[in-house]
C-alpha positions in Angstrom: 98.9 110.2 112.7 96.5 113.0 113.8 97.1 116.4 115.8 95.2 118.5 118.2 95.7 121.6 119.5 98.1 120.9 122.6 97.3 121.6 126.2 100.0 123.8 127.5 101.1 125.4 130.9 101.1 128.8 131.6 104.7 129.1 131.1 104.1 127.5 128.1 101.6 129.7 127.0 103.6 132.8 128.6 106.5 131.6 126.0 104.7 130.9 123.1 103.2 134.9 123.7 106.2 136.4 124.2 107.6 134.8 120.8 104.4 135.8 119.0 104.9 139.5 119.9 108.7 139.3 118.5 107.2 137.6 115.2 104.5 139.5 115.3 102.1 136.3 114.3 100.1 134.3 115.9 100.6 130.5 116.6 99.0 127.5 117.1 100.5 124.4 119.1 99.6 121.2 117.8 100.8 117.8 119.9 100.3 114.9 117.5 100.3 111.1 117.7 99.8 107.9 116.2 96.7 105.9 116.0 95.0 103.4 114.0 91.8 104.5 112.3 88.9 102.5 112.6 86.9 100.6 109.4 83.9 102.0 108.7 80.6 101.0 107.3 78.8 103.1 104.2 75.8 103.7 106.9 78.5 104.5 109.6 80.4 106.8 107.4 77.1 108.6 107.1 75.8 109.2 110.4 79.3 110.7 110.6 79.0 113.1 108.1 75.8 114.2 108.8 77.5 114.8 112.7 79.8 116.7 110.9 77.7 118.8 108.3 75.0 119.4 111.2 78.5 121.2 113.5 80.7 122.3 111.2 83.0 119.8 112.2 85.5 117.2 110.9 85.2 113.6 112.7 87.5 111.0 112.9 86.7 107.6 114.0 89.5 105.5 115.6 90.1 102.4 117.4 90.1 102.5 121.3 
């Protein structure tokens, strides 16, 4: 399973706002879903990491 930040509506947005003023904290929406993670070679795995180092980034590699 991996998460994302969700897209949202405007209403959506517009209620997730007003809850944060009542809580006084911010949140984050996060839609998640299943999917299968792909194998990996070594030199795969580290042209991905050097991706992410080079962005500041975390990668995941899954299959389509």
């Amino acid at each position: 399973m991996i998460c994302t930040l969700s897209t949202l509506t405007d209403q959506d947005l517009q209620d997730i706002k007003k809850l944060e003023e009542s809580l006084n904290k911010p949140l984050l929406a996060f839609s998640c879903r299943n999917v299968n993670m792909a194998q990996m070679s070594v030199e795969e795995l580290a042209r991905i990491q050097a991706l992410e180092s080079k962005m500041g980034i975390s990668l995941v590699a899954v299959e389509p």
